[in-house]
N, C-alpha and C positions, 0 to 999 in steps of 0.2 A: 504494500500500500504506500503510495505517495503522499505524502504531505505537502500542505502548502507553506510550512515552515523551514526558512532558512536561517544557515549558522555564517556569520562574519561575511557576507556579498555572496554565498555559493546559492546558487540556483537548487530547485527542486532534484534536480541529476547528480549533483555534486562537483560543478564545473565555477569556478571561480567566475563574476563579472570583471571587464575589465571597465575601471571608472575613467582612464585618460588621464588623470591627474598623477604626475609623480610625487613620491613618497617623498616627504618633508620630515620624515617622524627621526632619519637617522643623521646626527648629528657628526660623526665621523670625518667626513670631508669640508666641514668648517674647521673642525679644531684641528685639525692635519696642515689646512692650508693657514690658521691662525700660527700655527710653530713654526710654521717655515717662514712665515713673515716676520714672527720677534726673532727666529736666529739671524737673520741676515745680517743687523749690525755685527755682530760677533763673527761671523764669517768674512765682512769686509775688515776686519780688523788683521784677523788672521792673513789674509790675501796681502792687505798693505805691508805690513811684518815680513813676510815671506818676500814681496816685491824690493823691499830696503834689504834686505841681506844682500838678493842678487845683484842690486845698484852699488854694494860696496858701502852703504850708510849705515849698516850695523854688521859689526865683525861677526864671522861665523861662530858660531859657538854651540854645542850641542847643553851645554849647562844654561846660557840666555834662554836659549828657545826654549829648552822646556820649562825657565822660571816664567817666560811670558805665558807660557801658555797654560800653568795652574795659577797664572794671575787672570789670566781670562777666564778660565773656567770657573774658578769662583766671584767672579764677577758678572759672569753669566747666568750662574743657582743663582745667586743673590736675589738680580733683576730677575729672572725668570721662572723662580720658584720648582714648584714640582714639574712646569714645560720646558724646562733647562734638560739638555742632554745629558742621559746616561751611558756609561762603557762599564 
């Protein structure tokens, strides 16, 4: 026996309608493309860093580099809280 009662859009057969409207419900590719917008300062940073060693305006150094770059990183959590990158 069929019923005229339907669950969540599915028809009397069990066939989904489609409404046309896409799905707004998943928040996912906001906050994807929000992080990739607040890292970019920090990634220009890195890039210019990187760009002055090869121009010869900060001496090579494997001890600099990496004190800039746990001075970046936590100046990065700081500003960016829990959207700040993890390794």
């Amino acid at each position: 026996m069929v019923t005229s009662r339907t669950l969540h859009g599915a028809s009397a057969f069990g066939a989904k309608r489609w409404s046309g409207v896409a799905d707004t419900c998943d928040p996912a590719p906001v906050f994807s493309a929000a992080k990739t917008l607040l890292r970019v300062p920090f990634d220009a940073m890195r890039e210019h860093y990187a760009s002055a060693v090869r121009a010869g305006l900060i001496e090579r150094s494997q001890i600099a580099s990496a004190s800039f770059e746990h001075k970046l990183v936590a100046l990065e959590r700081a500003t960016l809280g829990p959207w700040a990158r993890r390794v």
